[in-house]
C-alpha positions in Angstrom: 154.1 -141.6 129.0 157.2 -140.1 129.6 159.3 -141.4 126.8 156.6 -139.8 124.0 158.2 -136.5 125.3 162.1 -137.2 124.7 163.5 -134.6 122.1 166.7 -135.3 122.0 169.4 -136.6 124.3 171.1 -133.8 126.7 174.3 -133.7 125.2 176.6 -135.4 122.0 179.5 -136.7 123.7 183.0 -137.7 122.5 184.3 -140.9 122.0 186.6 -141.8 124.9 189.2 -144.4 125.4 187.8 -147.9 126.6 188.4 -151.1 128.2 186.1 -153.8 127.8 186.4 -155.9 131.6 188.8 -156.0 134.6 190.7 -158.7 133.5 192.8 -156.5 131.3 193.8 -154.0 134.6 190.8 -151.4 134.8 189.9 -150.1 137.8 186.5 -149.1 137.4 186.7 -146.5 141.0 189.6 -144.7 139.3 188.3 -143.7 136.0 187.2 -140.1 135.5 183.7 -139.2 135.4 181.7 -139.1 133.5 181.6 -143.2 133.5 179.1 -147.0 133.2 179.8 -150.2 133.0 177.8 -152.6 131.8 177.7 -156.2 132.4 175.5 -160.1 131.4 174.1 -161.8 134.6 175.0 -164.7 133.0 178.6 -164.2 132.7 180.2 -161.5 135.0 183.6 -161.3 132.6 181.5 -159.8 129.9 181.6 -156.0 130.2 181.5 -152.8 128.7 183.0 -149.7 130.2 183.0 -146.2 129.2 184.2 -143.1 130.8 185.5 -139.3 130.3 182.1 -139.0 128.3 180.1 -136.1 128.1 177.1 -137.3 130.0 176.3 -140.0 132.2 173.6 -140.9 129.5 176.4 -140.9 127.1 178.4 -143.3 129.4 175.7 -145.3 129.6 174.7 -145.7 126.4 178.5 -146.6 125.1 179.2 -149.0 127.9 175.8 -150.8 126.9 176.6 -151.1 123.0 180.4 -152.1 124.1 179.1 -154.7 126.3 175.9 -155.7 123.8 179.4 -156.0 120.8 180.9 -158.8 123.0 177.8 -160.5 125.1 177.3 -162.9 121.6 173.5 -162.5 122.1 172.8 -162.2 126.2 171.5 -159.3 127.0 173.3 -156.5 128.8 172.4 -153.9 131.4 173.6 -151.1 133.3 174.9 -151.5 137.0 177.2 -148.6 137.8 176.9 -144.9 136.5 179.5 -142.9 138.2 179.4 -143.8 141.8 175.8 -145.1 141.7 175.1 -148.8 142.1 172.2 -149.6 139.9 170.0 -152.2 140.9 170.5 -155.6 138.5 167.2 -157.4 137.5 168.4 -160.4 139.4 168.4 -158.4 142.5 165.2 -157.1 141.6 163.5 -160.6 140.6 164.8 -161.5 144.4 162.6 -159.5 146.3 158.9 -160.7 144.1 157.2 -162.9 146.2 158.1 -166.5 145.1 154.3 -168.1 146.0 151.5 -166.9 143.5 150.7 -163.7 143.2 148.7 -160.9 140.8 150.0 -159.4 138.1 149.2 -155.9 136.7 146.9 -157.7 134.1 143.2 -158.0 133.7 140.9 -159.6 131.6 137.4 -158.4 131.2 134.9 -159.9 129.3 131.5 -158.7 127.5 129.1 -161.6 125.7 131.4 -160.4 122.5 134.6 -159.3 123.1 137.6 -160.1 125.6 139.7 -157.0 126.6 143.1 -158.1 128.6 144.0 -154.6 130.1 147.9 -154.4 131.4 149.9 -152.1 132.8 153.0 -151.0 130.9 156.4 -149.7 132.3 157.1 -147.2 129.5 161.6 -147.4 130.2 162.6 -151.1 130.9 165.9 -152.8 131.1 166.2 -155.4 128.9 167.5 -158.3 131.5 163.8 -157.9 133.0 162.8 -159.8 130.1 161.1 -162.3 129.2 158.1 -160.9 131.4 155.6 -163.0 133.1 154.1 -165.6 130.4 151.2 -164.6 131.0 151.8 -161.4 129.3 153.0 -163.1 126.2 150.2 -165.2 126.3 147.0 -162.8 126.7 149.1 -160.8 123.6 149.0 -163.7 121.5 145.0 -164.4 121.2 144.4 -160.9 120.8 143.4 -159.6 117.3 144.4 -156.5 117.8 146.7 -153.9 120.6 145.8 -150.6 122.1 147.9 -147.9 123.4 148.1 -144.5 124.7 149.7 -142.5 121.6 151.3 -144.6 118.7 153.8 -141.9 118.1 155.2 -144.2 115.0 151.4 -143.5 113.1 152.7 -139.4 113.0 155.0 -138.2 110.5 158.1 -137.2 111.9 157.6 -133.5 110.0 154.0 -133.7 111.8 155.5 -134.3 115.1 157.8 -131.8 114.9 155.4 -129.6 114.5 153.2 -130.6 117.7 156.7 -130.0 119.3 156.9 -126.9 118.4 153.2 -126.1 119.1 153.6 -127.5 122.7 156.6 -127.7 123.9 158.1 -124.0 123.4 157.9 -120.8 125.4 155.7 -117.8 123.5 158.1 -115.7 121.7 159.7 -113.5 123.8 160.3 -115.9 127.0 163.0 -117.8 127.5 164.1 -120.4 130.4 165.8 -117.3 131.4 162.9 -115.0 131.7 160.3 -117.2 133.2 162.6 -119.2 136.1 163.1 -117.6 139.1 166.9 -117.2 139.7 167.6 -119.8 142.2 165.4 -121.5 140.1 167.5 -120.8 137.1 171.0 -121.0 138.4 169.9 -125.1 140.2 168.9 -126.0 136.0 172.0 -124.6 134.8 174.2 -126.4 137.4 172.5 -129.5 136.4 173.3 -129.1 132.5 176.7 -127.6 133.2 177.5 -130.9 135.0 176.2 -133.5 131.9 178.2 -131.0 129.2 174.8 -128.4 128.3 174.0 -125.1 128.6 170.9 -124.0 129.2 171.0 -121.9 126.0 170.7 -124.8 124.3 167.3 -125.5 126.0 166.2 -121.6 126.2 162.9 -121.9 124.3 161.5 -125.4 125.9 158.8 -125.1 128.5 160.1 -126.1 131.6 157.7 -129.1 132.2 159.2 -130.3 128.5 162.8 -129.8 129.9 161.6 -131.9 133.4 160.4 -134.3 131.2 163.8 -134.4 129.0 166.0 -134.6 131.7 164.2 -137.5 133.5 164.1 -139.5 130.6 167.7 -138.8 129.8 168.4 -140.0 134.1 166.5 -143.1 133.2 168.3 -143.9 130.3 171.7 -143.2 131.9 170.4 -146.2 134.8 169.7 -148.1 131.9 166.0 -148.2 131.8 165.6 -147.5 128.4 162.6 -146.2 125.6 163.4 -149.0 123.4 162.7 -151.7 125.8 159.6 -150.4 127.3 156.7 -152.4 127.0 155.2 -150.5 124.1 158.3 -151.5 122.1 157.7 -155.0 123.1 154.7 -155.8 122.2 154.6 -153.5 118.8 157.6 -155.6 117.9 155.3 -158.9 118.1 152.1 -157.0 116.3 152.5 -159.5 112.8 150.4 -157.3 111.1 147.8 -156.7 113.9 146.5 -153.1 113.8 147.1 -150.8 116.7 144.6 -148.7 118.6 144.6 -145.3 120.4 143.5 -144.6 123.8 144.1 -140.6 123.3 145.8 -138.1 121.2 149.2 -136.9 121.2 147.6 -133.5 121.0 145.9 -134.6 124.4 149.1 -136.0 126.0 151.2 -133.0 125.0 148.2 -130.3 126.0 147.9 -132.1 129.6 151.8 -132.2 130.2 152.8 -128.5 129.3 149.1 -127.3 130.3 150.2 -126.1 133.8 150.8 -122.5 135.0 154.5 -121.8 134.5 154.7 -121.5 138.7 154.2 -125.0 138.2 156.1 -125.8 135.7 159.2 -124.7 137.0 158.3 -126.6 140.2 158.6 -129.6 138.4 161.7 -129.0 136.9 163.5 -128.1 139.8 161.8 -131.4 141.6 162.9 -133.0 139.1 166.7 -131.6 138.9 167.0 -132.1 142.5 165.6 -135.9 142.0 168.6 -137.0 140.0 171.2 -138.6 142.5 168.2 -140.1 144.7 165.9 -141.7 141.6 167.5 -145.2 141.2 166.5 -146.6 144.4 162.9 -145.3 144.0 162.7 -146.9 140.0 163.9 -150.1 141.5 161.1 -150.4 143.8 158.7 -149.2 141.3 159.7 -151.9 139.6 159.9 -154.4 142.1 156.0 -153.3 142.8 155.1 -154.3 139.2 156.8 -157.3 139.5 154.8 -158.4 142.7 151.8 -156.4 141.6 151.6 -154.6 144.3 149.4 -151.2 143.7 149.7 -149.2 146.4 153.8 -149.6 146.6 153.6 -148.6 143.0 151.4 -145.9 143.7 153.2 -144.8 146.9 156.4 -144.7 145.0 154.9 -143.0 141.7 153.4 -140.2 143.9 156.8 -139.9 145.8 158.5 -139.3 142.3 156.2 -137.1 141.5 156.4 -134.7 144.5 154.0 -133.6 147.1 153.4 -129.9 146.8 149.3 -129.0 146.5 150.3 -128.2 142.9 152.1 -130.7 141.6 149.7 -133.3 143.2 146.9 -131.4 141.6 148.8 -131.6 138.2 149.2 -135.3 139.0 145.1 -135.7 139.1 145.2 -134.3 135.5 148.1 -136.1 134.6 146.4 -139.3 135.7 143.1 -139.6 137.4 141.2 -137.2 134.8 142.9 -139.0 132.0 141.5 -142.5 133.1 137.9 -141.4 132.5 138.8 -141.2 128.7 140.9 -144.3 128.9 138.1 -146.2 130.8 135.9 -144.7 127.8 137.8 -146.4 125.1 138.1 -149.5 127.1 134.1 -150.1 127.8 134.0 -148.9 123.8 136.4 -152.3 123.2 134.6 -154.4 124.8 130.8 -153.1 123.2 131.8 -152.8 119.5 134.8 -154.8 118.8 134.7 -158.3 118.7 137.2 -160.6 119.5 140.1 -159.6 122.0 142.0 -156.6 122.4 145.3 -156.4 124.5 145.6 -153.0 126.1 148.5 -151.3 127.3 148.2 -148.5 129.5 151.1 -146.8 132.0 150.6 -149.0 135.5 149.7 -145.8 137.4 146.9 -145.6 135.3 145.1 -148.8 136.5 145.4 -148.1 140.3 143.3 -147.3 143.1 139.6 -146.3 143.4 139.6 -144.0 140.4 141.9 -145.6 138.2 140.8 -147.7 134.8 139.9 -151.2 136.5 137.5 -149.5 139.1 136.0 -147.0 136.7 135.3 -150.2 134.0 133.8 -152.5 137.0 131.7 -149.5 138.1 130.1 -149.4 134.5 129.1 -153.1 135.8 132.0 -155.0 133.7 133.5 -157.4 136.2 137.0 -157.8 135.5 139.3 -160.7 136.9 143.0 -160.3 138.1 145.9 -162.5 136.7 148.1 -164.5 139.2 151.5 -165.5 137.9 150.6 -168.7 138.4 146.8 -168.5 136.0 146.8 -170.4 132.3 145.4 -168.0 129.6 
């Protein structure tokens, strides 16, 4: 859901001399921060490096479109920013068990209709593609996809005025008024260090800034909006029509719903996040590889904190939310016929309250997919 909330990258950064690989003398450990390199897994010579940027999502970006202009159609990803060694998907692949094993998809069927319920990563890199066949495959017989928001349906003037609905203080606040100053002073460190102010973020809510900032960390480790799932599979629609699980009205009023206490929790959980995320994405990842639930779930709560309120704001965020999803779903599979593909964040489908539970409690009996099932 995260990447429905991204307003605009942290900061425009200048262009900054480049080398493209080692071969012509760069040593990557003596560039000035901030810096990326990007490289192929198929051909470690093939790289893109940028540095003195303004951001580490800056350096990210320009060392990926560097190494994308020479990688003559492999794809590319990120596996240093700064000092941080960013997990390859290789490395990743490595550790997902090699003998069958389930997948975050499910098909459930009525007498009419076939619903194939997945679990999306919203941020992806793109070397974790092609994804397990039998993704691709449950897509292709479906007349039709479902996702949380289509945010490509809404004008652009439209949603730019549900961001301003949401996603700014009342008059009179600012980021300055409402965060406490230890609080206050941690943000503006944070900006200061990836070329912002905090002026320039005065009027956001502080669960919008949290939200802003940890997409703009992802994107700087490379796991970006555009290769998400959601991107994926809209990319493959060929004309198919695309369905909505909620609102963006209902997304946005759930993220910047919470008392500003808690708000500013988040952010400063999230600020203090930043250097220690990677490891925890990779394993999140890793989890959806191997379908694993409760490592994905262990690590998504772990992201998310562990304060009373933030986990309570998690329950909204996600437990509270599947009772509508599981709504739409059981709706799918009583009035549409044919198949629908649905694509849902993987948090979303875990545990004993999450989507599959709540649909197999309504007495639809849904079967897992093993990466090693025919559909």
């Amino acid at each position: 859901m995260r990447r429905l909330f991204a307003i605009a990258a942290i900061a425009a950064a200048a262009i900054a001399p480049v080398a493209a690989d080692s071969s012509n003398g760069v040593d990557y450990a003596a560039l000035p921060a901030h810096k990326a390199l990007a490289t192929t897994p198929s051909d470690a010579s093939v790289r893109g490096i940028a540095f003195a940027e303004g951001s580490n999502e800056a350096a990210s970006a320009n060392a990926f479109a560097r190494c994308a202009a020479v990688a003559r159609g492999s794809a590319c990803e990120i596996s240093r920013v700064d000092d941080t060694a960013v997990a390859t998907a290789a490395s990743m692949r490595a550790n997902v068990p090699p003998s069958p094993h389930p997948l975050f998809l499910w098909e459930f069927e009525s007498k009419t209709s076939t619903v194939y319920l997945a679990g999306s990563v919203h941020v992806m890199k793109p070397t974790l593609y092609p994804l397990p066949a039998q993704f691709d495959a449950a897509f292709a017989r479906a007349q039709r996809l479902a996702i949380e928001v289509d945010t490509d349906a809404i004008a652009p003037a439209a949603l730019r005025d549900k961001l301003r609905t949401y996603a700014l203080l009342p008059p009179g606040q600012t980021l300055a008024t409402v965060l406490k100053p230890n609080a206050l002073a941690s943000v503006s460190a944070y900006l200061e260090s990836q070329g912002a102010s905090i002026d320039a973020f005065a009027a956001l809510k502080p669960a919008m800034l949290a939200t802003q900032l940890a997409v703009s960390r992802l994107s700087a480790l490379g796991y970006m909006p555009q290769f998400g799932l959601e991107e994926h599979f809209k990319s493959a629609l060929a004309g198919r029509p695309v369905l909505e699980l909620e609102t963006i009205d209902e997304q946005f009023a759930v993220l910047t719903g919470p008392p500003l206490a808690v708000q500013q929790e988040m952010l400063v959980e999230t600020v203090e996040q930043m250097s220690t995320i990677e490891p925890i994405v990779t394993g999140m990842v890793v989890a959806w590889l191997s379908g694993d639930e409760q490592e994905f779930r262990r690590l998504f709560d772990l992201e998310n904190g562990d304060s009373p309120d933030i986990r309570a704001f998690s329950r909204k965020l996600i437990e509270d939310r599947n009772l509508g999803m599981a709504d739409k779903v059981a709706g799918y599979l009583t009035n549409l016929a044919g198949t629908t593909f649905v694509l849902v964040g993987s948090a979303h489908l875990t545990g004993s309250e999450g989507v599959v539970a709540l649909l197999e409690a309504r007495g639809y009996r849904g079967r897992r997919i093993n990466s090693n099932d025919s559909i």
